[in-house]
Backbone as ProteinMPNN parsed JSONL, in Angstrom:
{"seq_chain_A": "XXXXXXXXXXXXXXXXXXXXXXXXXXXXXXXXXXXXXXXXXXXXXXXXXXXXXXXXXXXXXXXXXXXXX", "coords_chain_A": {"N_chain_A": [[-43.474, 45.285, -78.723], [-40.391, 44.261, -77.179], [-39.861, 41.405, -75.625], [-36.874, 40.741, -72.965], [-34.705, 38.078, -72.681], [-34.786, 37.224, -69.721], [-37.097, 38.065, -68.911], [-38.676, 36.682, -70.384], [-38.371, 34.096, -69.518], [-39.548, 34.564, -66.91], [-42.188, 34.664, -67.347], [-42.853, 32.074, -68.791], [-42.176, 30.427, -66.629], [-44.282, 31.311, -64.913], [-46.545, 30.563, -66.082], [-46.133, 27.999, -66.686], [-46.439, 27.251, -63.794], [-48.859, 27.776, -62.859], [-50.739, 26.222, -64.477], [-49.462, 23.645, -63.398], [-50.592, 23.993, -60.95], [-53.712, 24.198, -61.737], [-54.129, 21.446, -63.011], [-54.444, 17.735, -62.587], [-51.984, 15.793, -61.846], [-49.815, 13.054, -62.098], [-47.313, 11.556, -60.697], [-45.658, 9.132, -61.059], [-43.829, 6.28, -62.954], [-43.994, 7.427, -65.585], [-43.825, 9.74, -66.147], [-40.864, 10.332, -65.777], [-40.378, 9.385, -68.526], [-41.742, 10.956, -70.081], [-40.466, 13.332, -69.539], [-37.788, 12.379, -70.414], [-38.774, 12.263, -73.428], [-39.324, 14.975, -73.633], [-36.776, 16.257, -73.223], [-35.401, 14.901, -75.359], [-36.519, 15.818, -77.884], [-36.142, 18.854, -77.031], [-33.747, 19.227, -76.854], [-32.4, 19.921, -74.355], [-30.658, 18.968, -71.649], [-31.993, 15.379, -70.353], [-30.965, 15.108, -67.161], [-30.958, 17.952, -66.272], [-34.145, 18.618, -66.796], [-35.301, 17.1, -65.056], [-33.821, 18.078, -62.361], [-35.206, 20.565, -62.764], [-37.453, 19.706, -62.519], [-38.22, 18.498, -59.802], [-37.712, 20.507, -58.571], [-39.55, 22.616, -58.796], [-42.186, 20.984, -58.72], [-41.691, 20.291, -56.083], [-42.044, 23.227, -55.001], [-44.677, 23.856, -56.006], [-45.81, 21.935, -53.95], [-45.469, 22.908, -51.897], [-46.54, 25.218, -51.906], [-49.258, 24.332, -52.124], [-50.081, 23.53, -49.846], [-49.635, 25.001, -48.148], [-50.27, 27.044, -44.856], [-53.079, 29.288, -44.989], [-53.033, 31.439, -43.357]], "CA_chain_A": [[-42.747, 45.21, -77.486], [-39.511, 43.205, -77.085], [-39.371, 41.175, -74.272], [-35.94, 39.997, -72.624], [-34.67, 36.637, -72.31], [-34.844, 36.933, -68.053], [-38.589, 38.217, -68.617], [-39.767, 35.797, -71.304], [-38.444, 32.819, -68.895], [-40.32, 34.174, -65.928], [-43.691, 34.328, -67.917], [-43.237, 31.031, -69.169], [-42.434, 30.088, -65.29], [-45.331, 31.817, -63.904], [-47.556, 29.582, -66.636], [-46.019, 26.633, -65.956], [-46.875, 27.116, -61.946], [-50.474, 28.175, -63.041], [-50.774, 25.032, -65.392], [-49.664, 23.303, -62.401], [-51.94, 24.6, -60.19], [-55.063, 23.704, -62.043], [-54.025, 20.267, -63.74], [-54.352, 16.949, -61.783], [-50.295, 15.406, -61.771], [-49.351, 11.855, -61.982], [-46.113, 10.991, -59.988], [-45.129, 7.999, -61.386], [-42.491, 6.372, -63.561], [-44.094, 7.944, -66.794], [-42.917, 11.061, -65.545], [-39.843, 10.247, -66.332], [-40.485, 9.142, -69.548], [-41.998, 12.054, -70.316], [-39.272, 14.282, -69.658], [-36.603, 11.961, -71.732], [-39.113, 12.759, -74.652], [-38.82, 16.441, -73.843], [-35.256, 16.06, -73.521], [-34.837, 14.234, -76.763], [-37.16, 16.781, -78.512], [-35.564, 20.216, -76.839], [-31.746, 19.644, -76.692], [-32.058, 20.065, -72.812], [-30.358, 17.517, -70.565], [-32.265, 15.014, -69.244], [-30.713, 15.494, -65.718], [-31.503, 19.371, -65.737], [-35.242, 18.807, -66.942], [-35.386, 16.371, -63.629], [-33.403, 19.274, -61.736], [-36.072, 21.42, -62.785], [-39.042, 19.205, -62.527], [-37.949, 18.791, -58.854], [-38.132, 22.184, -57.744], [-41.151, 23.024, -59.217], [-43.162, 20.42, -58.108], [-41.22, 20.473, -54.266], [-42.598, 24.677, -54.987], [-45.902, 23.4, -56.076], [-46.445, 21.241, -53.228], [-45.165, 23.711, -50.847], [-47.792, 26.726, -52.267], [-50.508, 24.106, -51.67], [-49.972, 23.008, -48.308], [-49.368, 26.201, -46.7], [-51.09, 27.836, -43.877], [-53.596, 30.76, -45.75], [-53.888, 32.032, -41.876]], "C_chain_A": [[-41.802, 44.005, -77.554], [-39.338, 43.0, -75.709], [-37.707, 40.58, -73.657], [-35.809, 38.338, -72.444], [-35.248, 36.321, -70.789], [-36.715, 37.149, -68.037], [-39.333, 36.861, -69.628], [-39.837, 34.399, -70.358], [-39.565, 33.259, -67.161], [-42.076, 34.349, -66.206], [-44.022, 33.164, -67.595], [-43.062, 30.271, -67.3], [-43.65, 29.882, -64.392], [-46.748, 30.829, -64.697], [-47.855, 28.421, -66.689], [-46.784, 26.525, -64.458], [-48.583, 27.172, -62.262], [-51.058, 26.519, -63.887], [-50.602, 23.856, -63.933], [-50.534, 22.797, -61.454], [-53.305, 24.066, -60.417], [-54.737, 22.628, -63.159], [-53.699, 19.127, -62.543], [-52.618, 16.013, -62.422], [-50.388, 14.131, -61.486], [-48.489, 11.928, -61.755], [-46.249, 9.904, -60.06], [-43.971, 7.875, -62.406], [-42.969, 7.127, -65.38], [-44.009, 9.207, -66.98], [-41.745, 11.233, -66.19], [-39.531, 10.3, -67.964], [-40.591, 9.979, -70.728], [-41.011, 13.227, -70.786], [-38.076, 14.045, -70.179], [-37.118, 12.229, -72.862], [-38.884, 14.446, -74.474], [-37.46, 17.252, -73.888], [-34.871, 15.964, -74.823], [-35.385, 15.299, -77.7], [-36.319, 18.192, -78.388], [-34.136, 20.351, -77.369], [-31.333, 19.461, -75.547], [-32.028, 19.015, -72.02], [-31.516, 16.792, -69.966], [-32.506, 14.907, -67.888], [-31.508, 17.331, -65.077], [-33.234, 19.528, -66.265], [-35.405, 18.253, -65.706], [-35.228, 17.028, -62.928], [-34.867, 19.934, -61.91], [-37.553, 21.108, -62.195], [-38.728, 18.621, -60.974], [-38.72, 19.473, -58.137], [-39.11, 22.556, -57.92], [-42.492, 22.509, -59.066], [-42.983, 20.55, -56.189], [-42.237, 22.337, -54.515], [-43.532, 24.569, -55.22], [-46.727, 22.971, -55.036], [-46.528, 22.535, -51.856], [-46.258, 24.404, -50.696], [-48.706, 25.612, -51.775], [-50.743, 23.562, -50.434], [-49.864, 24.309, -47.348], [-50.376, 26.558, -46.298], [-51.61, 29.113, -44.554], [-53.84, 31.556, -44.174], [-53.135, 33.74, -41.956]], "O_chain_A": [[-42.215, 42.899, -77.903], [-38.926, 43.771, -74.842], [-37.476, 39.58, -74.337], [-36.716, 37.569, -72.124], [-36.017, 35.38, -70.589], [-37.464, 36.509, -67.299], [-40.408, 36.303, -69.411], [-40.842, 33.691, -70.295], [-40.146, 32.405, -66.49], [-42.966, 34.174, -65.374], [-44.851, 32.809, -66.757], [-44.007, 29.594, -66.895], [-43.997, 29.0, -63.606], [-47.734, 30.465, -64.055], [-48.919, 27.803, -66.728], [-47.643, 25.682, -64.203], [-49.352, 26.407, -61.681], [-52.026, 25.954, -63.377], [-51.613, 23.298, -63.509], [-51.025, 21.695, -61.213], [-53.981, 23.566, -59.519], [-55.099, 22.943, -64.293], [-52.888, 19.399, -61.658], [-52.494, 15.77, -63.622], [-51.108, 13.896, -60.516], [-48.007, 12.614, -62.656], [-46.959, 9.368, -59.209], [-43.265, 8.821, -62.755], [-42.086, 7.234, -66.231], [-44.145, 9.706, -68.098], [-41.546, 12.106, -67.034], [-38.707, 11.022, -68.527], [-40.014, 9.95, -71.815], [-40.83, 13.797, -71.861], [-37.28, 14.943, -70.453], [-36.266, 12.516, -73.703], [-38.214, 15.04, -75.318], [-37.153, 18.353, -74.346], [-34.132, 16.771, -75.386], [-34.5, 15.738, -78.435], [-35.845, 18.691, -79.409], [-33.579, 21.22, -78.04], [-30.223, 18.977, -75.328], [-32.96, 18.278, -71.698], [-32.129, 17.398, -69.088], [-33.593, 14.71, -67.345], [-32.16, 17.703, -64.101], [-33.661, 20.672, -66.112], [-35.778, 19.155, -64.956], [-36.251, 17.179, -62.26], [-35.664, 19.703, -61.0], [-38.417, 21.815, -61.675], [-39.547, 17.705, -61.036], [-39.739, 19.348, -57.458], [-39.725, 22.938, -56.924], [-43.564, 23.104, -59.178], [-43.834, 20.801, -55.335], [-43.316, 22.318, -53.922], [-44.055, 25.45, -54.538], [-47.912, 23.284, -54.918], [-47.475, 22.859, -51.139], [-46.948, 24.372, -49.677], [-49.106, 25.965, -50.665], [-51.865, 23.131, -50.17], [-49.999, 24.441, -46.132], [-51.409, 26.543, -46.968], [-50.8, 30.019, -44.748], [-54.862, 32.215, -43.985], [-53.422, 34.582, -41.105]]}, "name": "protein", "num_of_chains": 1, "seq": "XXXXXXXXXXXXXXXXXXXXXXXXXXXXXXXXXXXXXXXXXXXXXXXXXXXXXXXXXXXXXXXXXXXXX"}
């Protein structure tokens, strides 16, 4: 089975969020740090790993705060 580019990124999305989900998160400055090594390693901007790592934690926090009513 060949998957698409649009499907392979919302796997890896949906594993990230799950990874997420059940891993305890440090918000601090080694965060950062972090993501200039995954920067420097990938190819992928700096700025748009930050962009990303954003949203996904703001969408993280969101899912766990909400009302299950």
């Amino acid at each position: 089975m060949t998957l698409s580019k649009e499907r392979k990124g919302e796997i890896a999305l949906a594993a990230l969020k799950y990874q997420l989900k059940n891993k305890d998160i440090k918000i601090n400055t080694d965060m950062k740090r972090g993501l200039g090594n995954v920067a420097k390693d990938t190819g992928i901007p700096l700025k748009e790993l930050m962009a990303f790592a954003k949203e996904l934690l703001s969408e993280a926090l969101d899912e766990a705060l909400e009302d299950k009513e």
